[in-house]
FIFI-236081 format. One record per residue (C-alpha): residue number from 1; residue in one letter; x, y, z. Coordinates in nm, 4 decimals. Example, Ala and Ser with C-alpha at 12.3 -4.5 7.8 and 13.67 -1.06 7.14 Angstrom:
! residues 2
<1; 'A'; <1.2300; -0.4500; 0.7800>>
<2; 'S'; <1.3670; -0.1060; 0.7140>>
//
This chain:
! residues 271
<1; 'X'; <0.7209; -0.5689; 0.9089>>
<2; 'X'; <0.7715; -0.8867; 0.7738>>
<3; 'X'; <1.1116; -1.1042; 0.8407>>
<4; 'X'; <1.3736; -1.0280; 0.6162>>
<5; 'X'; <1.6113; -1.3380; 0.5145>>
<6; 'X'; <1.9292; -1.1497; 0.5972>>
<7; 'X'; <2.0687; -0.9938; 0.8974>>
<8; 'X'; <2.0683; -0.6039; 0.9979>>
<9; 'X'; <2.3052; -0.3991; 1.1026>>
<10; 'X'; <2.3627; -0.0326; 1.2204>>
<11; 'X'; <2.5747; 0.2840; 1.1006>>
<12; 'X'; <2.5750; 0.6480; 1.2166>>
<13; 'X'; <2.6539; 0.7568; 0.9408>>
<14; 'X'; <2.5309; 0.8168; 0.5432>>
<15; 'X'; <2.9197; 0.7532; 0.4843>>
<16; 'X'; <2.9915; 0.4297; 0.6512>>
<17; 'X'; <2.6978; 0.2536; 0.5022>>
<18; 'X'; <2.7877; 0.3604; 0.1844>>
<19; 'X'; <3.1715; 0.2577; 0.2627>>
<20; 'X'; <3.0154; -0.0625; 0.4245>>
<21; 'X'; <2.8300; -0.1376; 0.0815>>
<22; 'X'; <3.1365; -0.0489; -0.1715>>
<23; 'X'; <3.3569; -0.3341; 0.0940>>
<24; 'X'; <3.0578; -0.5593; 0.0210>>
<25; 'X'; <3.0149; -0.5809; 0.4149>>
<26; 'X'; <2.6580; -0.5258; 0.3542>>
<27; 'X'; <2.4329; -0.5546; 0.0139>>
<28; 'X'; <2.2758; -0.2347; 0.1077>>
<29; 'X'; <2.1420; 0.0093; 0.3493>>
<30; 'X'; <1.7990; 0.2360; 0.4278>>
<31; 'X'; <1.8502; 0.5734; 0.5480>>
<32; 'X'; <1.5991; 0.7027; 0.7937>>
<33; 'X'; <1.5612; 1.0778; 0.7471>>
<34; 'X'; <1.2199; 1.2765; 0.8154>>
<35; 'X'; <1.2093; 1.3634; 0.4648>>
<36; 'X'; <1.1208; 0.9988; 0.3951>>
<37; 'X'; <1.4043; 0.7232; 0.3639>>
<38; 'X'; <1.6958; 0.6591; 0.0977>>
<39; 'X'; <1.7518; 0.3309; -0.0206>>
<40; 'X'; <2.1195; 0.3150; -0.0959>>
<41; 'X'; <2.1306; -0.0669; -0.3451>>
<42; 'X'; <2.3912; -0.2173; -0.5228>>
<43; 'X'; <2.3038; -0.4403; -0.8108>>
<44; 'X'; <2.6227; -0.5571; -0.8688>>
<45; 'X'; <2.5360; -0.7782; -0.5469>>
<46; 'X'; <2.2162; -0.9256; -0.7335>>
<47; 'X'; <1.8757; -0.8236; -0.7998>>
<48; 'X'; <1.7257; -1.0097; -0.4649>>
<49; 'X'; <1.9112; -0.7619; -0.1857>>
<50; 'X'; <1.8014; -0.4633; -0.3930>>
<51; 'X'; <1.4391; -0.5862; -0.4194>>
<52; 'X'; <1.4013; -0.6157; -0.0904>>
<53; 'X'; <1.5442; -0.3410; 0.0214>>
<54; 'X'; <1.3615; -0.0989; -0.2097>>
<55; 'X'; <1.0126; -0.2747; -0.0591>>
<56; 'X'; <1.1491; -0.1769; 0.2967>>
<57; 'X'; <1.1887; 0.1526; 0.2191>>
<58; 'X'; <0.8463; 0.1544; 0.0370>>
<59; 'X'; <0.7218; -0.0128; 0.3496>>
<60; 'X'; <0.8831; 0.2728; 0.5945>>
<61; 'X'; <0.7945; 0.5735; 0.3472>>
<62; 'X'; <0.4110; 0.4714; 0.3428>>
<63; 'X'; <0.4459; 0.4632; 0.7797>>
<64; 'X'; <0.5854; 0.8163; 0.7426>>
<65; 'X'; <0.3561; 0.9346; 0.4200>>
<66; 'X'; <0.6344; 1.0001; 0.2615>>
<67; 'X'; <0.8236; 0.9260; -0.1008>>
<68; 'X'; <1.1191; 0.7036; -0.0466>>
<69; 'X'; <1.4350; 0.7519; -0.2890>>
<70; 'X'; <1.6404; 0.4953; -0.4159>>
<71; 'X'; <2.0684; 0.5707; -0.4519>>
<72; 'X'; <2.2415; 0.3097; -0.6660>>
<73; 'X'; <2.6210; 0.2630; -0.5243>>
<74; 'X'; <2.7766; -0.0265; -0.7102>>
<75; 'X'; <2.5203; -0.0004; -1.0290>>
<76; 'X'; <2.6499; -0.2663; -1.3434>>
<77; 'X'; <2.8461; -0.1672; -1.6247>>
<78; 'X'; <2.6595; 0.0079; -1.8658>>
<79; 'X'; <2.7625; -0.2541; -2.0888>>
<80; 'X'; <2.5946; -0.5362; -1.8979>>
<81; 'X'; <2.2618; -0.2915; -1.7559>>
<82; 'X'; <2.0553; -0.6221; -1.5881>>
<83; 'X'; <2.3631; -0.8159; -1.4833>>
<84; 'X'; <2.2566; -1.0989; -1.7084>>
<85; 'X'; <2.6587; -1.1041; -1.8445>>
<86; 'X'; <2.7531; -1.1342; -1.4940>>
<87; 'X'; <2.5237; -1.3832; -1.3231>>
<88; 'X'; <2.6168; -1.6289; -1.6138>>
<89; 'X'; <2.9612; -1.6404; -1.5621>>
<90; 'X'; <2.9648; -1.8991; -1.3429>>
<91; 'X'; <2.8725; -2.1735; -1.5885>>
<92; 'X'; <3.1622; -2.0930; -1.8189>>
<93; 'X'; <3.3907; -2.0730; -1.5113>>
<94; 'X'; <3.3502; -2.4004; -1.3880>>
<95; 'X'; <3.3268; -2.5688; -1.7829>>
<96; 'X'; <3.6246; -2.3686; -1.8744>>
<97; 'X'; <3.8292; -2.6093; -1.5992>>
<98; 'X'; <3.6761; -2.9073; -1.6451>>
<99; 'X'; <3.7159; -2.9349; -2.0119>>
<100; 'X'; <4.0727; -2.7944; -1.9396>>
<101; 'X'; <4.1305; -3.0445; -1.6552>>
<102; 'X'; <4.0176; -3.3327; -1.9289>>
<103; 'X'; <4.2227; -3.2306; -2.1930>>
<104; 'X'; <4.5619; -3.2359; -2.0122>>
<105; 'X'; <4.4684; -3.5544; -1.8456>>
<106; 'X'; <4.4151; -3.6978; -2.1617>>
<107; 'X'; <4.6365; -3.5444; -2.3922>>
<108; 'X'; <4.9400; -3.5106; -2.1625>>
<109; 'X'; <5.1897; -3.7770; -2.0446>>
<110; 'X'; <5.4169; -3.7072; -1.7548>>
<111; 'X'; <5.3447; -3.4864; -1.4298>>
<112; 'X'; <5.6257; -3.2502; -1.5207>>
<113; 'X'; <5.4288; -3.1760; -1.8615>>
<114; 'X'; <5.0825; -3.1815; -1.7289>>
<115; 'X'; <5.1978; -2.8935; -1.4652>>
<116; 'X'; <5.3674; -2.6967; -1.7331>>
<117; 'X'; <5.0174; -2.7236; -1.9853>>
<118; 'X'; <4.7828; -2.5892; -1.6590>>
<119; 'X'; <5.0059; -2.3264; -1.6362>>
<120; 'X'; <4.9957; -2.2416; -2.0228>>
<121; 'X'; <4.5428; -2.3292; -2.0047>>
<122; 'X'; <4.5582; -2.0739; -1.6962>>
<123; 'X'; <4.7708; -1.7616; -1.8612>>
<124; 'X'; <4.5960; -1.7939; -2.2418>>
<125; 'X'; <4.1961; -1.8682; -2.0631>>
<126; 'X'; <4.3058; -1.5962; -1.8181>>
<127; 'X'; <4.3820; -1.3125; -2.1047>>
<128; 'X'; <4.1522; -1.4800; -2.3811>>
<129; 'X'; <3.8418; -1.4462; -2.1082>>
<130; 'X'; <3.9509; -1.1000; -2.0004>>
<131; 'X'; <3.9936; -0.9910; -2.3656>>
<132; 'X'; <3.6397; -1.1213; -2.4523>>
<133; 'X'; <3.4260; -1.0376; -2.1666>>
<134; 'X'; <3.6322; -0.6941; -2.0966>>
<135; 'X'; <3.6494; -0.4787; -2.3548>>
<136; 'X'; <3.4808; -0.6906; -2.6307>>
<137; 'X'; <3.1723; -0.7143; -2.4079>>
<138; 'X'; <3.1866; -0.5036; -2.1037>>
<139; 'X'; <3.0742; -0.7829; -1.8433>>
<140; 'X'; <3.3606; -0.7149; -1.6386>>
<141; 'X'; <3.4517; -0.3218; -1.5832>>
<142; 'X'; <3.7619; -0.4048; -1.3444>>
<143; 'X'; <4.1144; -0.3825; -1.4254>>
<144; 'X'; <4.2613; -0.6110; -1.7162>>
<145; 'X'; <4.5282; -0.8126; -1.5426>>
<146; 'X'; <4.3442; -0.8574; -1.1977>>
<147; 'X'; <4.0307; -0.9829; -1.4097>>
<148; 'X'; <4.2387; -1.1910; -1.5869>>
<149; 'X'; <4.4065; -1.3317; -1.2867>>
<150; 'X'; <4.0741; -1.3962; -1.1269>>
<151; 'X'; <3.9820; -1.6110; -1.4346>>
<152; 'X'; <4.3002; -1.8070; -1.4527>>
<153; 'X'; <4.2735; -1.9333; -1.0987>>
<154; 'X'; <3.9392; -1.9400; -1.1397>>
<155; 'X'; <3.9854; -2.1860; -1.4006>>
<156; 'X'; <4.2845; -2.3414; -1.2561>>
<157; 'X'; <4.1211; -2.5245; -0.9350>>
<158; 'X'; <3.8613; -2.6868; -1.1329>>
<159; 'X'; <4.1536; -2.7651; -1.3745>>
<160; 'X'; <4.4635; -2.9159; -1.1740>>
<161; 'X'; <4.1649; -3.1124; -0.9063>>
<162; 'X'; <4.0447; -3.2957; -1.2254>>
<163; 'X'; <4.4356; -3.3819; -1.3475>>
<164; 'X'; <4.5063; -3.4558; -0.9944>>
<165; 'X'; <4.1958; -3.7315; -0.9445>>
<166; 'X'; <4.2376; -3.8509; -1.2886>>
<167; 'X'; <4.6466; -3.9213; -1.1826>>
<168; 'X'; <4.5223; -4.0800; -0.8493>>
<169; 'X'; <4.2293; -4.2692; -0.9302>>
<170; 'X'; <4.2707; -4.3094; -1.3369>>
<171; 'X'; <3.9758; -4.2546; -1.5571>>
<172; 'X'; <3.6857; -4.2132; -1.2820>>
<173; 'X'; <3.8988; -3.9463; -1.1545>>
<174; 'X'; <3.7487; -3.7561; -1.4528>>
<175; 'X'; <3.3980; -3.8083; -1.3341>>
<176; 'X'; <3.4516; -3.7651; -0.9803>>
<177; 'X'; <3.6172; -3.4065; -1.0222>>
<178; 'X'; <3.3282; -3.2946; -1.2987>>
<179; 'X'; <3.0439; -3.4163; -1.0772>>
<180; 'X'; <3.1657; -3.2907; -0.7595>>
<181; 'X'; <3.2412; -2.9735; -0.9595>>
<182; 'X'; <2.9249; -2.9278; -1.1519>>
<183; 'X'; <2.6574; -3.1000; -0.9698>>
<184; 'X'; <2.7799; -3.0635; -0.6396>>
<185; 'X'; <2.9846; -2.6733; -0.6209>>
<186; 'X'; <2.8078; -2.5068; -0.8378>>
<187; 'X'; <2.4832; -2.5218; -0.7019>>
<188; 'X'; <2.5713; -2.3303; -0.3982>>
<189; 'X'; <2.8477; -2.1223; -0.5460>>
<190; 'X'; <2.6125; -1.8244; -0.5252>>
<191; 'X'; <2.6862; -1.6882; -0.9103>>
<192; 'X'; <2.3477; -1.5936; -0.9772>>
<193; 'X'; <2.2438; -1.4782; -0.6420>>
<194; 'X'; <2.3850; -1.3991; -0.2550>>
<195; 'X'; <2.5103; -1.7318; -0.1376>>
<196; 'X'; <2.3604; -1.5838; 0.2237>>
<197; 'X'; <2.0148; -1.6499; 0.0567>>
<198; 'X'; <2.0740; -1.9888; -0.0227>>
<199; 'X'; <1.9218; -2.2590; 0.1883>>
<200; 'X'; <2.0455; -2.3601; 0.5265>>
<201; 'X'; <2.4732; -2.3581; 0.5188>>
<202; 'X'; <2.4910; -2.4533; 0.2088>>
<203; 'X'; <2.5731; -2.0804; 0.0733>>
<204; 'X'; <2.8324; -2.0488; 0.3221>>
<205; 'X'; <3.0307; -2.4118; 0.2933>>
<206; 'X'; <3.0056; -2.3222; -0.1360>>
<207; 'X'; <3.2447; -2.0397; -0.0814>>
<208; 'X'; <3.5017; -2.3223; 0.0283>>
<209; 'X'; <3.4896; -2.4778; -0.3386>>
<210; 'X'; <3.6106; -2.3424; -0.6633>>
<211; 'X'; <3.2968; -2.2314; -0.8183>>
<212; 'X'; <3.1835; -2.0236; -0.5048>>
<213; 'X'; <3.5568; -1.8681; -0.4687>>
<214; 'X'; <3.6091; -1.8383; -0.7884>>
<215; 'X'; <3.2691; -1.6347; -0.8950>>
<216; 'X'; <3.3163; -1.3957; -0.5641>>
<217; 'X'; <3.6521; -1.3431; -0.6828>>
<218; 'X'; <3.5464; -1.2225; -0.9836>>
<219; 'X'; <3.2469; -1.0077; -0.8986>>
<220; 'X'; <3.4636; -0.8526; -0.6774>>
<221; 'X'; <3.7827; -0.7878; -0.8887>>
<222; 'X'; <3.4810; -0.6345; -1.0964>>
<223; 'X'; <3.2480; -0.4155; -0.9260>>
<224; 'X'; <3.3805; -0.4500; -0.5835>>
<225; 'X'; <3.7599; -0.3477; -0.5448>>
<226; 'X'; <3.7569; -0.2399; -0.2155>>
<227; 'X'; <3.6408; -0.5952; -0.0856>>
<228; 'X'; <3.8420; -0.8142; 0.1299>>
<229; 'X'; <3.9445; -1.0896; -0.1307>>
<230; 'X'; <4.1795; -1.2728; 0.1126>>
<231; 'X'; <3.9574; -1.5728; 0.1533>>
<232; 'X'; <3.8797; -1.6432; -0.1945>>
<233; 'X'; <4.2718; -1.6036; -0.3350>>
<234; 'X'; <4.3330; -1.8492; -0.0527>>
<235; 'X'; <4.0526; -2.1160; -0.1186>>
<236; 'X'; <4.1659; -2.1127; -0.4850>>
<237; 'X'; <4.5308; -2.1675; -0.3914>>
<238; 'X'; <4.4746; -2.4480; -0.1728>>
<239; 'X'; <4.2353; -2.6084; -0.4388>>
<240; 'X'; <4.5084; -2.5485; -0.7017>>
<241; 'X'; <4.8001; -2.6756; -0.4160>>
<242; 'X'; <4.5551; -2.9610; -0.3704>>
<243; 'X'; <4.5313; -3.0615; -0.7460>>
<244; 'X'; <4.9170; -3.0388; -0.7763>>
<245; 'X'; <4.9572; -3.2588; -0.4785>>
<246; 'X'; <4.7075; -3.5543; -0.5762>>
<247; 'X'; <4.8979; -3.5279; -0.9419>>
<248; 'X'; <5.2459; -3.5525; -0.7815>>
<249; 'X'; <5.0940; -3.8696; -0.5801>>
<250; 'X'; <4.9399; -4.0354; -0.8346>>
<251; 'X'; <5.2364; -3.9983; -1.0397>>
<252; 'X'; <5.4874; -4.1450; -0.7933>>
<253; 'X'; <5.2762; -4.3856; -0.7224>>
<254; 'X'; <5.2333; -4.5338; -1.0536>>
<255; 'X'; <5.5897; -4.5073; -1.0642>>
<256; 'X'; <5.7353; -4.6554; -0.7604>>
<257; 'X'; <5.9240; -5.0066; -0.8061>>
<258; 'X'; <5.7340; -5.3528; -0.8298>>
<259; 'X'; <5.9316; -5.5937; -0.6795>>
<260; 'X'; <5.8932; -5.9517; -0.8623>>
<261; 'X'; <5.9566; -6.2979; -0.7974>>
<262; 'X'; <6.3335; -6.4119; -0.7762>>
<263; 'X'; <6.2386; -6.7043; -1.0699>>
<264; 'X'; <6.1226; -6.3830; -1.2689>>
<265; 'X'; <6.4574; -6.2162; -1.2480>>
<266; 'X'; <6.6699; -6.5070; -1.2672>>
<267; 'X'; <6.7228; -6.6414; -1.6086>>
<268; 'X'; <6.8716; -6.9720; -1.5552>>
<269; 'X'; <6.5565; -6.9986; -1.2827>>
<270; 'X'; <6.3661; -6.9949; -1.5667>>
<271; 'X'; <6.4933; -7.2478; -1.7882>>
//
């Protein structure tokens, strides 16, 4: 059998793997019975755990001569059949805050006002997204307000980190939060497949920036509500806590007193 790139585990029973799978503790499980083995798959995880679990279970039924079967637990929407709606979320995720971050930076004067307009970007992407890719096109089957929630934060750490550098380092704060965004986070956020199969750590330290968060979030708000969810709400609130605090430090910063020469402030020094 040839070396799988993920790591087994055991359950005695049908119903914990399945429980184990819906928790998105596992992407899957094979069922050894003498009838031949069930593949139980979820797609919603991505086409690569379910590919090679069903050639596992292929490999295991030919040992036995048997047929294996294939169970789909967490299948996608019917709306969104191959996942493709899904998987390209993650692009318009991490766009969605830049071009927001950019836009308040740049169109916004004061820290008070720049906090107020990411909280306005957040609650009309949040609903506007959900209303789009919910109903209108079925990518994401979970709840309304929870999807939209996922989105607004989602949005909002790529948002408030780009206000916050542009407030702390001026204009190249714009470049430094949309390359460290997009070239850097997205890469290994995982959105189009497992961030376990991802080379070397780099699957696992993604889930510690927005992109990676923010896409688990929302797979999970979608097809996965009975995942643990803890660690992405609080990566995305100490990204967005981080933005707030570089903008808050820029901003008193550029504001604090200059102290100038006494001939400056003296008038009669000066004639």
């Amino acid at each position: 059998m040839p070396d799988l790139p993920v790591d087994a585990t055991s359950f005695d029973t049908r119903a914990d793997a399945i429980r184990a799978i819906e928790e998105r503790d596992v992407d899957g499980a094979v069922i050894l019975r003498a009838e031949g083995p069930e593949v139980l798959t979820a797609s919603a995880n991505g086409a690569a755990p379910s590919s090679i679990l069903t050639a596992l279970g292929t490999q295991l039924a030919t040992a036995q001569h048997t047929t294996p079967t294939t169970t789909e637990i967490v299948p996608w929407s019917q709306d969104d059949p191959s996942g493709a709606g899904m998987n390209a979320m993650g692009f318009p995720l991490v766009l969605g805050g830049i071009v927001g971050g950019v836009l308040v930076s740049l169109l916004v004067v004061g820290v008070r006002r720049r906090l107020l307009a990411l909280a306005a970007y957040t609650l009309v992407g949040g609903i506007a997204g959900t209303a789009v890719i919910g109903p209108l096109l079925g990518i994401a089957p979970g709840g309304f307000w929870i999807t939209a929630l996922a989105l607004g934060l989602g949005m909002l750490g790529t948002a408030s980190t780009v206000v916050g550098l542009h407030a702390l380092l001026g204009t190249a704060g714009l470049g430094v939060g949309a390359v460290i965004t997009m070239f850097f986070a997205n890469p290994i956020s995982g959105a189009t497949m497992p961030y376990q199969f991802i080379v070397g750590p780099w699957g696992e330290v993604g889930q510690y920036f927005v992109p990676g968060a923010a896409n688990s979030l929302f797979r999970e708000v979608s097809y996965f509500p009975d995942a643990s969810m803890l660690h992405e709400w609080i990566v995305l609130s100490a990204w967005i806590l981080g933005g707030i605090t570089l903008s808050l430090t820029g901003h008193f910063r550029s504001s604090s007193p200059v102290n100038l020469p006494e001939s400056e402030l003296d008038p009669a020094a000066a004639m």
